[in-house]
LOZA-724723 format. One record per residue (C-alpha): z, x, y; residue in one letter. Coordinates in steps of 0.5 Angstrom, whole numbers, plus 2048, in hexadecimal, padded with zeros to 3 digits. Each point is the difference from the previous one (the first is absolute). Example, Ala and Ser with C-alpha at 12.3 -4.5 7.8 and 13.67 -1.06 7.14 Angstrom:
REM LOZA-724723
8108197F7A/7FE802807S/
This chain:
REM LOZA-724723
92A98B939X/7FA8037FCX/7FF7FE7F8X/8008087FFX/805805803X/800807800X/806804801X/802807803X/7FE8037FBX/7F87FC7FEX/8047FC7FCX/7FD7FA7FEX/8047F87FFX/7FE7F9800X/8037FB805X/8047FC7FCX/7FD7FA802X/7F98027FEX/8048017FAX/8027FA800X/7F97FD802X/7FD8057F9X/8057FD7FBX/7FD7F9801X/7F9801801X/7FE8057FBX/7F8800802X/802802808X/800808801X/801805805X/7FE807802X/800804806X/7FD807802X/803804805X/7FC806804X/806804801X/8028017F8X/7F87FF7FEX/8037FD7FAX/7FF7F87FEX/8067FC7FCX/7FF7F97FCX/8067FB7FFX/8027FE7FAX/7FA7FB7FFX/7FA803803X/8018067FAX/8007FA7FCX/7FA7FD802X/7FC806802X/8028047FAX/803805805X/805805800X/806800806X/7FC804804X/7F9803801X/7FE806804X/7FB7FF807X/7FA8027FCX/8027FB7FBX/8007FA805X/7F9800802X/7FE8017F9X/8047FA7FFX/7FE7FC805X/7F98017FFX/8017FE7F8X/8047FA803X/7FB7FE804X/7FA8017FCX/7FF7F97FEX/8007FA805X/8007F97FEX/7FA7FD804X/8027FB805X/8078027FFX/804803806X/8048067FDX/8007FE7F9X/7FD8067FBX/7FF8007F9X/8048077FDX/7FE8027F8X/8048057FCX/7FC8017FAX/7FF7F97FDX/8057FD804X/7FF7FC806X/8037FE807X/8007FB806X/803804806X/8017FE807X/802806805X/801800806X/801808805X/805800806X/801806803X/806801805X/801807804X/7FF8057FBX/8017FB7FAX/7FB7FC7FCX/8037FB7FCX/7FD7FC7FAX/8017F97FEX/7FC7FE7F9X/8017F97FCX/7FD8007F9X/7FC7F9800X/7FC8007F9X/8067FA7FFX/7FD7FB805X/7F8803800X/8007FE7F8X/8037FA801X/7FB7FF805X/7FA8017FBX/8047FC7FBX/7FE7F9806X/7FA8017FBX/8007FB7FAX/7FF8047FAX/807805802X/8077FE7FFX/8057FE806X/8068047FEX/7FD8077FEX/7FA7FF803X/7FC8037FAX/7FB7FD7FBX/8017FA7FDX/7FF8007F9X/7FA7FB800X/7FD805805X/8028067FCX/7FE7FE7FAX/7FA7FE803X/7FE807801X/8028027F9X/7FD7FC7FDX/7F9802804X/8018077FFX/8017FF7F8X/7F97FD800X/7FD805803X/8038057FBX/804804805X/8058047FDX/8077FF804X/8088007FEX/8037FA801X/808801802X/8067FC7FFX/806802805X/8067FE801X/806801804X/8078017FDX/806800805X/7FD7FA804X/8047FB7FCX/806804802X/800800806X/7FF7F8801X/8057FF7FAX/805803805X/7FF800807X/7FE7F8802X/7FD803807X/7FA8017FBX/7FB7FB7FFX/7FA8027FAX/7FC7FE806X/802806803X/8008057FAX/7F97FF7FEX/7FE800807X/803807802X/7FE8037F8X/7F87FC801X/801805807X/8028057FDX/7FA8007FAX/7FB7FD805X/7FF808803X/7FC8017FBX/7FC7FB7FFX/7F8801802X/7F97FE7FDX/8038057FAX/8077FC7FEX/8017F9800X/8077FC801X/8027FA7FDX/8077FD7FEX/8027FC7FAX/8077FE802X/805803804X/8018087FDX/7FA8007FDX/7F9802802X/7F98027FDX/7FC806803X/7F98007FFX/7FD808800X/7F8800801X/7FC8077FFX/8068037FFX/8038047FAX/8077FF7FCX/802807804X/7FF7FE806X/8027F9800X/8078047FCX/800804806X/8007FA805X/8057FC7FBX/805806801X/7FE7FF808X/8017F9800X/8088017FCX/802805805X/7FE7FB805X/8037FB7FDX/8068037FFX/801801808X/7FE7F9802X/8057FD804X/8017F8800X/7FE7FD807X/8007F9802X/7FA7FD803X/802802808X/8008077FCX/807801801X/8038047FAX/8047FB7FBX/8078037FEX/8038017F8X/8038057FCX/7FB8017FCX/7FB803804X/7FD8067FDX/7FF7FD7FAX/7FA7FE7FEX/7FB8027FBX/7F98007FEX/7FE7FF7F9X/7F88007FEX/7FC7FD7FAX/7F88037FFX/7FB7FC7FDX/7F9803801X/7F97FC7FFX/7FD8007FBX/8048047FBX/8077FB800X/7FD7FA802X/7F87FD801X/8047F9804X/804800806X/8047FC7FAX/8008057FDX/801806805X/8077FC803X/8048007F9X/7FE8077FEX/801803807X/8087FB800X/8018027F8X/7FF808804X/8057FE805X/8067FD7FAX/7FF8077FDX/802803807X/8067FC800X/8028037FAX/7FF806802X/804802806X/7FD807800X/7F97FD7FFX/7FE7FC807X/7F98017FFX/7FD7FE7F9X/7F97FE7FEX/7FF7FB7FAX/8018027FAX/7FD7FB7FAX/8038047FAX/8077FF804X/7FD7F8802X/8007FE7F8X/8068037FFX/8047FD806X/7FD7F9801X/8047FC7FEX/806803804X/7FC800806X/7FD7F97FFX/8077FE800X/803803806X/7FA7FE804X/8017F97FEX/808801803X/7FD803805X/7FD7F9801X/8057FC7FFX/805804805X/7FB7FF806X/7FE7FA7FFX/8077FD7FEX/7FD7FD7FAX/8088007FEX/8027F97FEX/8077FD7FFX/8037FB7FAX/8067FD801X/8068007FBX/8057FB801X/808803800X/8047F97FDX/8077FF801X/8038007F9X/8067FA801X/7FA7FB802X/7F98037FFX/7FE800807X/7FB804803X/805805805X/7FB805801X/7F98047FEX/7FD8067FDX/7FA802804X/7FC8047FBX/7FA804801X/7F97FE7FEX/7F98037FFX/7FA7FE7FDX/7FF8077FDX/8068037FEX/8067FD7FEX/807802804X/8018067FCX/7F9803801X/8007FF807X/807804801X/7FE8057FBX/7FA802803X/803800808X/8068057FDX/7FA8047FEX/7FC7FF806X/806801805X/7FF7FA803X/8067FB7FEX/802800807X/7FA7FB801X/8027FC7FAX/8077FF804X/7FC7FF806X/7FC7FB7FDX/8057FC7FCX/8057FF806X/7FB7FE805X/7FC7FC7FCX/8067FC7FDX/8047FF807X/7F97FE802X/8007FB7FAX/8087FF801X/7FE7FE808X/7FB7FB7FDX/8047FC7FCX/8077FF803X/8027FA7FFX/8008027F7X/804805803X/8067FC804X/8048017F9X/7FD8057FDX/800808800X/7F9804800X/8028067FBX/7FB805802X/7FF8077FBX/802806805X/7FD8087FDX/806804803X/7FD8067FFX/7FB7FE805X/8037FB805X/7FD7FE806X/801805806X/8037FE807X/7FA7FE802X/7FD7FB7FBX/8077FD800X/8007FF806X/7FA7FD801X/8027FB7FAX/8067FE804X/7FD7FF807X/7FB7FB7FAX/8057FD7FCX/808802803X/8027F97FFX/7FD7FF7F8X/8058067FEX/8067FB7FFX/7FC7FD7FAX/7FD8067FDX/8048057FAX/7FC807800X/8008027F8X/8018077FFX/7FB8027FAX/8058057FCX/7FB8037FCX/7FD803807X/807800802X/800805807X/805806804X/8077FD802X/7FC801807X/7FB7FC7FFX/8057FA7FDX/805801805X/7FB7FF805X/7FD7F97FCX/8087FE800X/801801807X/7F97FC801X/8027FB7FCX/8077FF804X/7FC800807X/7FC7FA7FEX/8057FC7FCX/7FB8017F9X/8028017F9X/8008067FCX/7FF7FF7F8X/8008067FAX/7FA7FE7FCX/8018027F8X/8068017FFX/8048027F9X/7F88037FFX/802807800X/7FD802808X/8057FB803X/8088027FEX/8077FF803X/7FE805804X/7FB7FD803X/8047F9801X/806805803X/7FB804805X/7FD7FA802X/8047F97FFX/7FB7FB800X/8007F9802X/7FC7FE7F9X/8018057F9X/7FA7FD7FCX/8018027FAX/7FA8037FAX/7FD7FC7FDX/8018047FAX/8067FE800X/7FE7F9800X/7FD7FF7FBX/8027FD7FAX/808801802X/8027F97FDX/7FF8047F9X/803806802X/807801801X/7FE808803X/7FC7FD805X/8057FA803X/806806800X/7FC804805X/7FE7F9804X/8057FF801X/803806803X/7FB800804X/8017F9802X/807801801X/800807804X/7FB7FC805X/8047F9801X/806805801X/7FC804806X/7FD7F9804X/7F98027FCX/7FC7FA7FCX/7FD8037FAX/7F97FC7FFX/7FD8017F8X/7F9802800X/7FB7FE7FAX/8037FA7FEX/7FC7FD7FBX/8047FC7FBX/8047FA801X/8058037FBX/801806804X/8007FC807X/8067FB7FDX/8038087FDX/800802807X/8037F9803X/8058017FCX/802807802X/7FF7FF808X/7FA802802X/7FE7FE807X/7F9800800X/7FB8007FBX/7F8802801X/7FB8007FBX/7FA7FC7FBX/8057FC7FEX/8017FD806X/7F9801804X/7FC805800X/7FC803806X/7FB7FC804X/7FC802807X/8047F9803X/8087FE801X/8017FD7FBX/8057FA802X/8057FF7FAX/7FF8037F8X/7FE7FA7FBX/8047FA7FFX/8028037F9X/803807802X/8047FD805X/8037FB7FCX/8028067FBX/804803805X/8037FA802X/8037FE7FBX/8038067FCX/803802806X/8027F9800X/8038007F9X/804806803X/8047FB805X/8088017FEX/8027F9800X/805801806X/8017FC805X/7FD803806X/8007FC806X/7FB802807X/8037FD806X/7FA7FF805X/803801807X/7FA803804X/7FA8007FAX/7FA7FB803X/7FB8017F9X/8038027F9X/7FD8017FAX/8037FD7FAX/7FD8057FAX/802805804X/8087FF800X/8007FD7FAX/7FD8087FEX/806802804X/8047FC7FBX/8027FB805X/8027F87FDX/8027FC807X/7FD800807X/8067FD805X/7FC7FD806X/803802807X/7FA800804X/7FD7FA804X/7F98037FEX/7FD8037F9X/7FB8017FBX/8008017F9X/7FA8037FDX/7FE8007F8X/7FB7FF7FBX/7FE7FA7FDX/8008037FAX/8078057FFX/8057FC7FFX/806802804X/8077FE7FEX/8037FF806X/8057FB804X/7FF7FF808X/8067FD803X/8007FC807X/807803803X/8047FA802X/7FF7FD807X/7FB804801X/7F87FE803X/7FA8037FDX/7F98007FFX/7FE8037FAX/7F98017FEX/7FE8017F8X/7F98047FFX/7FE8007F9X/8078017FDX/8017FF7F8X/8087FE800X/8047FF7FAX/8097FF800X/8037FF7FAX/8087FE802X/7FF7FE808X/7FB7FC803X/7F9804802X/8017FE808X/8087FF802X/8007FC805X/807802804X/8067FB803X/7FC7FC807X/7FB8057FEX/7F97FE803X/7FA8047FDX/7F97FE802X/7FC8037FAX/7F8801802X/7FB8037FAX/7FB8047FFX/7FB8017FBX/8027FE7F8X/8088007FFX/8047FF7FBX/8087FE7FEX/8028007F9X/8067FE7FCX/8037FD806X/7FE7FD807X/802800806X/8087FD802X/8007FD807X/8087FD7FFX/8037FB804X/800802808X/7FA804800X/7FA7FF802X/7F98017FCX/7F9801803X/7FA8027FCX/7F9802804X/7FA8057FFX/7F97FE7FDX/8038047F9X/8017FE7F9X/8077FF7FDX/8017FF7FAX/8077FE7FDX/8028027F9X/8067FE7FDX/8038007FAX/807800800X/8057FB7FDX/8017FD807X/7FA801804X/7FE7FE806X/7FA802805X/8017FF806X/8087FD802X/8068017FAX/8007FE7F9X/8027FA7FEX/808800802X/800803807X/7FE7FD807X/7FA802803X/7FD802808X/7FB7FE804X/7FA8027FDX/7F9800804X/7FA8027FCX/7FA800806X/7FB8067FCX/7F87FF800X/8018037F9X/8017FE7FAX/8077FF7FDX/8027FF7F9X/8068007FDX/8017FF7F8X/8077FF7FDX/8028007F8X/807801800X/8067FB7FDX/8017FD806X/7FA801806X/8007FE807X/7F8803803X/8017FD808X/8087FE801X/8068017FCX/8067FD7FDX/8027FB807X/7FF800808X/8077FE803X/7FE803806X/7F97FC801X/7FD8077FFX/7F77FD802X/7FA8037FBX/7FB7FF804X/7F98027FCX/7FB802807X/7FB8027FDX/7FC8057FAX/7FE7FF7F9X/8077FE7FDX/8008007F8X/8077FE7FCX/8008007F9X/8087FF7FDX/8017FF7F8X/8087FE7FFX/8047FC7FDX/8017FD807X/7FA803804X/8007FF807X/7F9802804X/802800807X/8077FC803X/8088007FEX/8037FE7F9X/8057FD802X/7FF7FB807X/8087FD800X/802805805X/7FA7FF805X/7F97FE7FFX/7FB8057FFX/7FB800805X/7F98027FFX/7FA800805X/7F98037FEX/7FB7FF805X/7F9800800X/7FE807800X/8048017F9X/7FC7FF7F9X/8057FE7FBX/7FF8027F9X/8077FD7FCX/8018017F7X/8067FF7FEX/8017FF7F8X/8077FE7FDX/8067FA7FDX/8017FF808X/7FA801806X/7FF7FF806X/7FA803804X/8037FF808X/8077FD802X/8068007FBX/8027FF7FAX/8067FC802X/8037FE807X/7FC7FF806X/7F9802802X/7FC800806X/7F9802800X/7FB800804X/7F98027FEX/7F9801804X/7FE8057FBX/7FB7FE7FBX/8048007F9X/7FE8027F9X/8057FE7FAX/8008027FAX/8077FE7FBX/8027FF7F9X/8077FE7FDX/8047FC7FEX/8027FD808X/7FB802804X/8007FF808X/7FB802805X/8027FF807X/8077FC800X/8068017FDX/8008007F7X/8087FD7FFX/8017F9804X/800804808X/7FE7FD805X/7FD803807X/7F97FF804X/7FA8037FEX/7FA800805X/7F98017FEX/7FA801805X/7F9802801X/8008037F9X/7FC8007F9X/8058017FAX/7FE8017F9X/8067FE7FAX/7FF8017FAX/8067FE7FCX/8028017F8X/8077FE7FFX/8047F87FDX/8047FF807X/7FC802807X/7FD7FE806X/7FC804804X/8027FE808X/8077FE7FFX/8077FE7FBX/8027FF7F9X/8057FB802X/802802807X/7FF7FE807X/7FA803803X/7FC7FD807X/7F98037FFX/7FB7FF805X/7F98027FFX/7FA801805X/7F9801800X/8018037F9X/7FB8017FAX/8048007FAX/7FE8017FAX/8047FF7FAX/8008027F9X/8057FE7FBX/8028017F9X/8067FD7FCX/8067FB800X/8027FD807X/7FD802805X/7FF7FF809X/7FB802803X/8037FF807X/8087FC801X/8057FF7FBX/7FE7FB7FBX/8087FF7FDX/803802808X/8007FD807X/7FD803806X/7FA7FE804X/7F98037FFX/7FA7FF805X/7F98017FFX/7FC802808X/7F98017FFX/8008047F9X/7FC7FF7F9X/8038017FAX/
């Protein structure tokens, strides 16, 4: 079947293949003669190239073909060079004759033959025209020889268009298929270059303004039927085709400009005006207009700049949790060198360019976004969104196919002042669901954002005007609507954020009303980095007068399947005990928020708790309840604190202190203790085994720092290892051991990876052992003693006890001040003490005073290898 067919009545139509075959490849075309109807007929394509109607009479044909023909390319086969006016083609063709039809095939090539000149150095690779060292090399040339010219700047409008909405256009084949277009006119008289894309400069020699005006208009109408092909000349398919444009800017040598400098930025100003004017395409300089318009076009050039160049930078505002000050998401911000974010919106409305603001801020922010993932693992990016102009199908698509699995982290803030049609915002909400993003109205309460807004819309986030904001701690009308908006939101699952808080006193009004989200100078100002928290100071605020909230009602979190904690975020939820059932938990907090909290070990259960950085205070329990045959293995992290009372470790249960952390121990009830039971209870099994440091500091009535009141279980404290610092001051103080050893001796192993630090000041003291009854100690560790009282003991027993004390491969430093005491020993009791390669150093002041044995007592004392 033939690519022309001619029906009964000389009807012509194409094959539908070759229909097909024309469609994609836009510089291939056909004719055909036929003797019987002496009349020639042209595809679609070939009109076009050729500038031909459909059909052409037999004398016609030969005139044509003779015109076709006329110029051949030397040393090219078939391939002829065909002028119309200033425009100038490449063509291949090639006749076929078959019965008493002959058919022609021509392909336009003026593509590939000036892509083939540009293998040249001094010509562009993409448009095969001039570069512009090379263009303006020339110019330059002719200025010295004072050779009158008119320099254009051109520029092609609805190319962008059709690369915004179709992502089968490439730049590179838009400016290669408009440079083809524009190279037909090219010739020793007029010289191409390109700026960038869209724009060009045409430099006219010899010729005068109405000519080159003429070959302007030429050049649009051709512009206007360019169609985009790809490199393989196969027609790229959009919705906007047809819509392109030329628009010229004249600027003649010498009268507006003595220096290629010069003529550029008249010949550019020429172009502005004509941007201005749709009904003026072609416009000359004009430096009575230059002088009245300079700084609008110095201003929109400089835009222009920014837009192509994507100079646009981005600060981040941290987005803070109001109930702990933590840094839950960042505003991303729009910067320039040269405008501030205000100017950039304006003069982009004005220049109907906010489409490439939205482009630019979501792909370069996703970008940013893809780039620093792991400062996003808790955290949302809120990206400003201009609904009047939000990306097309294709753009988005594009960006999901970049960056789909970000979108969970992100929230699209809906700039209200530019709020869009309720198309365009169906359509954002719709995105925004699909890819699991956020959606937050931006100013509300300002006037452009209502209760309309947040019914037609129901956001995630209403950020609330910061015109309301400021100074609501002193104005009641303020709070009123505030808290209106607060509540609507809380009653709908939205979070209401407040915008431009700068005054502590306004954030703590704000805490106090239940906002959830804050963001201003205040809390941190827009920085071009992530910042990782908001200043110490400003956190600390937020915390404490949310903790000042705090109801006072017991409020008790059962841990069954949680594996971390944050102990400042429950106690901002008002919760005041944690019920341990878990084998494995971590409690986190801040060394300096004091939390009040108390942590029960339920009875018979096993677990390992680990403490970070934790601030604990309980006023009417211990801080840590060990329960009934409980077994707790408490590791530590960091620097950690237990204030008021200590940790309960009760007949049956079982103790285990690791980690390389810090523990401070800090009680100061009437009947303290640190580690074990006050001094009227039994205490368990305790092993202390940190590398860290341990200290214990007791002042109460009646103050126990390791042990507690008596051991009929023979329950082991076993100091294993760490920095262990003891200091009781009592009546009776007690620095590690039993007050009472009559029901079962209290038993004591320090090892040698253990350092003991012990100071205990009261009427009656004893460092390690009991003050009463039985002890047995064995130490391997070194020892440094410090006590002061009426009766004081270091090791041993205080009140005629009796038991073994076992000292080995120790230094031990006493100081003692007191009427009545012995360093390793008894007053008046029966105690075997046995030393071993020792160095002992004693330092003692008062009455009477032992250094190692019971001077009114019994019990043996042997010395092995030690130096007193």
């Amino acid at each position: 079947m033939g690519i022309f067919q001619f029906t009964r009545q000389n009807h012509v139509t194409l094959s539908e293949d070759w229909k097909l075959f024309a469609d994609l490849f836009h510089n291939i075309g056909a004719f055909t003669y036929k003797d019987s109807l002496q009349t020639v007929y042209f595809d679609e394509n070939s009109q076009r190239i050729l500038n031909v109607g459909k059909t052409i009479t037999k004398s016609e044909y030969k005139i044509f073909l003779g015109k076709l023909m006329e110029t051949p390319v030397e040393g090219e086969q078939n391939l002829y060079l065909l002028r119309s006016g200033a425009e100038k083609r490449y063509l291949k063709l090639l006749l076929t004759k078959r019965d008493n039809e002959e058919i022609g095939f021509l392909e336009d090539v003026t593509r590939r033959i000036v892509q083939l000149n540009a293998g040249q150095q001094e010509y562009d690779d993409i448009t095969g025209m001039l570069k512009m060292s090379a263009f303006s090399k020339i110019v330059n040339q002719k200025i010295q020889e004072n050779e009158k010219f008119i320099l254009v700047a051109v520029y092609i409008s609805g190319l962008d268009k059709m690369t915004d909405f179709s992502a089968s256009v490439n730049t590179s084949y838009c400016m290669a298929s408009v440079a083809e277009v524009l190279g037909r006119f090219a010739s020793e008289q007029v010289v191409f270059t390109v700026k960038e894309f869209q724009h060009f400069y045409v430099g006219f020699f010899g010729m005068d303004e109405q000519n080159v005006r003429a070959q302007l208009q030429q050049m649009r109408e051709a512009v206007s039927r360019c169609i985009i092909s790809d490199d393989f000349g196969q027609a790229v398919q959009t919705e906007h085709a047809h819509i392109l444009d030329l628009q010229a800017g004249i600027a003649v040598f010498p009268e507006e400009g003595d220096s290629f400098r010069g003529l550029v930025s008249h010949a550019e100003f020429a172009l502005f005006e004509t941007q201005h004017d749709v009904q003026n395409p072609i416009a000359r300089f004009s430096n009575s207009e230059f002088e009245r318009k300079k700084d609008e076009y110095r201003e929109e050039q400089l835009f222009r700049t920014i837009i192509h160049e994507n100079q646009l930078s981005y600060h981040f505002q941290p987005i803070v949790d109001a109930h702990n000050g933590n840094i839950v998401g960042y505003e991303a911000l729009m910067r320039s060198e040269h405008f501030t974010p205000h100017k950039i919106l304006e003069i982009a409305e004005r220049l109907g360019q906010l489409y490439k603001i939205e482009y630019a801020t979501f792909f370069n922010t996703m970008h940013f976004l893809a780039e620093h993932q792991s400062s996003f693992s808790d955290k949302s990016l809120f990206i400003n969104c201009i609904p009047v102009d939000i990306l097309n199908e294709t753009d988005f698509n594009e960006l999901l196919l970049l960056y789909e699995e970000l979108f969970g982290k992100v929230v699209v803030e809906v700039i209200q002042q530019l709020e869009g049609t309720e198309k365009m915002m169906k359509t954002l909400h719709d995105r925004c669901q699909s890819v699991n993003a956020k959606v937050a109205i931006d100013d509300y309460g300002s006037g452009y954002a209502n209760t309309a807004t947040l019914l037609h819309n129901m956001p995630n986030y209403v950020k609330i005007d910061r015109e309301l904001i400021d100074g609501i701690c002193k104005n009641t009308r303020k709070q009123q609507l505030v808290a209106g908006i607060i509540d609507y939101a809380h009653e709908n699952q939205m979070l209401a954020v407040a915008e431009g808080v700068e005054q502590e006193a306004d954030l703590k009004t704000l805490i106090r009303m239940g906002v959830d989200l804050f963001q201003g100078y205040y809390l941190a100002r827009p920085t071009p980095y992530l910042l990782e928290e908001i200043p110490k100071d400003v956190r600390d605020v937020i915390i404490n007068t949310n903790l000042e909230e705090t109801s006072g009602q017991k409020k008790i979190y059962n841990v069954h399947q949680d594996a971390e904690l944050n102990l400042v975020d429950l106690a901002l939820q008002n919760y005041t005990d944690i019920h341990v059932y878990r084998h494995q938990l971590t409690l986190i907090g801040d060394p300096e928020k004091q939390v009040p909290m108390h942590i029960a070990i339920m009875d018979n259960h096993s677990c390992e708790l680990t403490l970070r950085n934790v601030n604990i205070i309980c006023q009417d329990k211990p801080t840590i309840d060990i329960g009934s045959y409980a077994h707790l293995t408490l590791t530590t992290e960091g620097e950690n604190q237990l204030n008021y009372m200590g940790i309960r470790v009760p007949e049956g249960a079982f103790f285990h202190l690791l980690g390389d952390g810090n523990l401070k121990v800090d009680c100061y009830s009437k009947f303290g203790y640190g580690i074990g039971g006050d001094c009227d209870s039994s205490y368990g099994n305790i092993t202390l085994e940190s590398t860290g440091n341990l200290e214990i500091i007791c002042n109460s009535d009646r103050g126990v720092g390791i042990g507690g009141g008596s051991n009929p279980d023979d329950s082991e404290i076993c100091l294993e290892a760490g920095n262990i610092h003891v200091v009781v001051g009592s009546p009776n103080a007690l620095g590690i051991g039993a007050i009472d050893g009559t029901s079962g001796d209290s038993l004591i192993y320090a090892n040698p990876d253990c350092n003991l630090d012990i100071e205990v000041n009261g009427i009656g003291s004893v460092g390690m052992g009991a003050l009463s009854g039985g002890t047995h100690v064995k130490c391997f560790s070194d020892v440094k003693f410090t006590g002061g009282g009426n009766k004081v003991v270091g090791i041993g027993v205080l009140n005629k006890g009796m038991g073994i004390l076992e000292i080995a491969d120790s230094n031990m430093n006493f100081f003692v001040r007191t009427n009545f005491g012995a360093c390793i020993g008894s007053l008046g009791g029966e105690v075997d003490v046995t030393v071993t390669n020792c160095k002992i150093k004693v330092n003692a002041e008062g009455g009477e005073i032992t250094g190692i044995g019971d001077s009114k007592g019994s019990g043996d004392v042997t010395l092995d290898h030690t130096e007193l």
